[in-house]
Structure formats: C-alpha cells, structure tokens
VOROLO-923050 format. One line per 10 residues: number of its first residue (from 1); their letters; for each residue y, x negated, z negated of C-alpha. Coordinates in steps of 0.25 Angstrom, whole numbers, plus 2048, in hexadecimal, padded with zeros to 3 digits. Example, Ala and Ser with C-alpha at 12.3 -4.5 7.8 and 13.67 -1.06 7.14 Angstrom:
VOROLO-923050
1> as> 7EE/7CF/7E1 | 7FC/7C9/7E3
***
This chain:
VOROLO-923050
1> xxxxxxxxxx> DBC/E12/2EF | DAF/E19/2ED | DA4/E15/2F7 | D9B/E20/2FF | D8E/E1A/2FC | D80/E1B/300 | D78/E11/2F7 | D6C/E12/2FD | D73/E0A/308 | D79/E00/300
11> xxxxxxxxxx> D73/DFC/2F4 | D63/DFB/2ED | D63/E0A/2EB | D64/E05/2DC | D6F/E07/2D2 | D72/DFE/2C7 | D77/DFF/2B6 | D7F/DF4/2B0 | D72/DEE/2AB | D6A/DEF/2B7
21> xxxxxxxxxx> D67/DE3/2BF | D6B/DE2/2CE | D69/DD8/2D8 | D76/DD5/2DB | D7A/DC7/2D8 | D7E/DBD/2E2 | D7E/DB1/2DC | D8A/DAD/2DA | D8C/DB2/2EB | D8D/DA2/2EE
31> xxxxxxxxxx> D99/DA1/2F5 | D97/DAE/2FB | DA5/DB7/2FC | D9F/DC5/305 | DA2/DCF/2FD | DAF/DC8/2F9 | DB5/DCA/309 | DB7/DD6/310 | DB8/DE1/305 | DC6/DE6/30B
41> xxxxxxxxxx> DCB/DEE/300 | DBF/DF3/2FA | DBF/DED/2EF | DC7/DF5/2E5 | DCA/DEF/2D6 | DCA/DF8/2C9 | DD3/DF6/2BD | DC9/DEC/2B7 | DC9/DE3/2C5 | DD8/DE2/2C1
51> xxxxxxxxxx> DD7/DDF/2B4 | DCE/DD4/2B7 | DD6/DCE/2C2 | DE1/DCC/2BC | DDD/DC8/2AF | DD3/DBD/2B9 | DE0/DBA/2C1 | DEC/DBD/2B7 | DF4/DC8/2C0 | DF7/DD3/2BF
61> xxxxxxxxxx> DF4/DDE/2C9 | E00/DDD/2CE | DFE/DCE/2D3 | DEE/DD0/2D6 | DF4/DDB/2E1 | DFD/DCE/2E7 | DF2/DC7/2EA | DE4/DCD/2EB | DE3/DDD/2E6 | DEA/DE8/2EF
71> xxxxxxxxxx> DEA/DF7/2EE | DE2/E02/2F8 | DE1/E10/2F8 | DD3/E14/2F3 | DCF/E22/2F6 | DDE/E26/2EF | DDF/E1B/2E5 | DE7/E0E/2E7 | DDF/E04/2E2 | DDD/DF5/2E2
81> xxxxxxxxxx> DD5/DEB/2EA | DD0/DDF/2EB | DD7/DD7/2F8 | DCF/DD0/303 | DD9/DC6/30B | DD7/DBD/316 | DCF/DBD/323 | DC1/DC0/31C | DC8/DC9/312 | DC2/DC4/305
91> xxxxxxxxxx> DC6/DC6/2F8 | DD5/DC0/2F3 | DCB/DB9/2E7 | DC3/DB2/2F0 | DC4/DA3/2F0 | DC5/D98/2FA | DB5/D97/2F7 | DB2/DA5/2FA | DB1/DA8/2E9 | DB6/DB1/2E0
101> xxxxxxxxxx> DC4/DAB/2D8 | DC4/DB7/2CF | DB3/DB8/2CF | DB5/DBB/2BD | DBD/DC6/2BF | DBA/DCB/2CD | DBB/DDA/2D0 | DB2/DE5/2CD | DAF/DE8/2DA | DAA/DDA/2DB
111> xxxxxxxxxx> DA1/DD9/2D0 | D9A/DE4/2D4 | D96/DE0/2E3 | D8B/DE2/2E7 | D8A/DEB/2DF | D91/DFA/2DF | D92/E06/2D7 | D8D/E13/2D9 | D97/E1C/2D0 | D91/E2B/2CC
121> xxxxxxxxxx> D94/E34/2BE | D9D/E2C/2B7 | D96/E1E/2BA | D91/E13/2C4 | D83/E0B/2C5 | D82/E00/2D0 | D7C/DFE/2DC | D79/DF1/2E6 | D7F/DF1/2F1 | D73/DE9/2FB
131> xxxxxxxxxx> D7C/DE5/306 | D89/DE1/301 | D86/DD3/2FD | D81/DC8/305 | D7C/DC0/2FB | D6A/DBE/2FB | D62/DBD/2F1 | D6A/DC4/2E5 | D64/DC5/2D7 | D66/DD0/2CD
141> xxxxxxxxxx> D6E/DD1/2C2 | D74/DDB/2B7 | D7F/DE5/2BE | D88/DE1/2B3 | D85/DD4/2B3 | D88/DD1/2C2 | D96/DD9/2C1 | D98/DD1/2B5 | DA4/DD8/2AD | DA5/DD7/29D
151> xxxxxxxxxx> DA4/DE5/295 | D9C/DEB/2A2 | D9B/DF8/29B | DA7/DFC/29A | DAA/DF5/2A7 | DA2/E00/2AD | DA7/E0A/2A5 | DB4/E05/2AD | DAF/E05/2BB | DAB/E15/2B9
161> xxxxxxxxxx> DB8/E19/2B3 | DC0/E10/2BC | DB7/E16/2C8 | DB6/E25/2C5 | DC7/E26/2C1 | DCA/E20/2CF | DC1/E2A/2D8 | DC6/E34/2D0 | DD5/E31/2D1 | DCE/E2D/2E1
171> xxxxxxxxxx> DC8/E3D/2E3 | DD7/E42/2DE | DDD/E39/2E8 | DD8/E3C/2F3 | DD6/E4A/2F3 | DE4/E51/2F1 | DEC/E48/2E9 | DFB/E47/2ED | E01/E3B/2F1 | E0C/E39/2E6
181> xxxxxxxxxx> E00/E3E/2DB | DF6/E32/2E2 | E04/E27/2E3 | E04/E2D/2D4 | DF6/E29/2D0 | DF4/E1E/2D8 | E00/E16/2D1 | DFA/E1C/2C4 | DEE/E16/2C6 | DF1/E08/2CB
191> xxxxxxxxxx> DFC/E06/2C1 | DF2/E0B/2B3 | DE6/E04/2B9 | DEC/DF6/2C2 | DFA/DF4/2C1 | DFC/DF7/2B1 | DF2/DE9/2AE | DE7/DE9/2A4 | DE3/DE2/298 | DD6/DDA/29C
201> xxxxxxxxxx> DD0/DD8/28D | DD1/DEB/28D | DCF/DED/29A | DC5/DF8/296 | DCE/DFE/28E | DDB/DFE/296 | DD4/E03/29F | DCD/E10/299 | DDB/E14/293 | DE1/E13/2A0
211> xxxxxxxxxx> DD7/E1A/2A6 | DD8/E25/29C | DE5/E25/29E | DE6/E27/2AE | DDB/E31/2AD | DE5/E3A/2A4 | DF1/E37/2AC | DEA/E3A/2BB | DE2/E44/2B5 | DD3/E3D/2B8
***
C-alpha cells in the first residue's frame, strides 16, 4: 500500500542514491526489538522476500503461509504479509532474545528501515525517516551498504518494476474492475509471482520473464 506523505514531516528533508551516505546505522540495535513489534499487517513482502525466505528456511510458500506469512487486500491486490503474534504482536522470526532468526535474509521491507522510498518517474531515491527508530547516536553509512543485498543494481531495478506493475494493476482495481476480472487477476498474480516457487541462483531473470509475461496477459 502506497503511503500519503509529507516529508517535510517525517524525514531530513534530504533524499538519498545508492552511493550516498546516510546516518542510519544502529549499531547492531543491542537487543533492541521496536520496529520489530506492532507493524500489524503493514509489512508486505515482494517476490524477492519470498525467494529469500524460503531459500533461508527451505519452504515453500505454501508452508511459509502455515507459519508466519498471510495474505491482505492492498488497495485491490491480495498480497503477502509478514505475521506479528502474540501479546506484543512482534514478528513470527523473532527470538526468545528479542533477535532476528532469519537476520541474512530478512525482508526488504526490513532492510530498508529507517529508511523509505519516495517513488516518482519510473524510479525511487531514499529518505530517513527521523522518528521511527529509537536508537541514539546513529552513524552514517552507504544506502546500499546498510540494506546489504548482493547485485544492488539490479536489485533496484527490481523494487521499481516490482512497485510500478502492482499500483498499476492497484489503480485498475480499484476503479471499475468487476469482481470475477479482479478474483482473475488476483489469482494470476499470486500464482506467477508466489505460489509457482523461484529459482534463487536467477531470481532476476525469473523474474523479468514473468513480469514480461503478466504485463502481456493483464495488459499492464
């Protein structure tokens, strides 16, 4: 789901590259679990997400959604989440220690934080977000080296394609998209890009043909 932002309100009033350097590194967070409790269902994972997970896990999607991923409705699209439980509902991966069991192949979305993207022609930059994160005293980094995911380029390239192709199938879906045509494409959707499994060693490639694919099929 798309945030309405104003980032005068919530960031540096800076946006970021790749390369740039941002001061966004906690430290290893010692112990602290925040921003890993409460999120709800906020936390949506992409095709690569998946891919990681169950490569990290050895599961299919299938078996991830038993345990810790579950599908919402986001603006139209079905999509998967990352599940909180218990009475400080914080994230299924969490340890007894409050620590990240899947910390090397996390989601995306987790990566990322505190950082958040500002998506516009095509693209994205980054921008801090001030008051999310509890921690003092951050020092700066590189972008890409705090999110910390191999072949970053076309990583990126990824998050854009991956970003733009569901707010479009999004804007269809909401405006006057009959119920059998949405069932149609949401099933198309979750079956070419969650249920169907991906190869981790081509992600990128998979993935650019299936895109290529949908975009032909539901006409994007």
């Amino acid at each position: 789901m798309e945030r309405r932002i104003d980032l005068a309100e919530i960031s540096d009033g800076k946006l970021y590259g790749a390369e740039d350097m941002v001061k966004a590194d906690c430290g290893d967070c010692e112990g602290c679990s925040a921003c890993c409790q409460g999120m709800g269902d906020s936390i949506l994972l992409d095709p690569y997400d998946i891919c990681r997970l169950s490569e990290g896990l050895g599961k299919s999607f299938e078996e991830l959604m038993k345990e810790a991923v579950g599908l919402k409705m986001a603006d139209g699209l079905i999509l998967p989440y990352l599940k909180m439980t218990g009475e400080k509902e914080a994230c299924s991966f969490l340890n007894s220690e409050g620590r990240c069991s899947i910390h090397t192949f996390r989601p995306g979305f987790c990566r990322l934080f505190p950082l958040g993207r500002l998506y516009e022609n095509g693209s994205f930059r980054y921008f801090l977000q001030t008051g999310e994160c509890r921690k003092e005293g951050r020092t700066k980094l590189k972008v890409k080296k705090w999110i910390g995911v191999p072949e970053f380029g076309r990583y990126e390239k990824f998050v854009a394609d991956w970003h733009f192709f569901v707010r479009a199938l999004q804007e269809r879906l909401t405006a006057k998209e009959d119920m059998e045509a949405a069932q149609k494409i949401n099933l198309y959707v979750l079956e070419q890009f969650y249920f169907k499994g991906w190869e981790a060693q081509d992600f990128y490639g998979q993935f650019e043909k299936r895109l290529e694919e949908a975009g032909k099929a539901l006409g994007i």
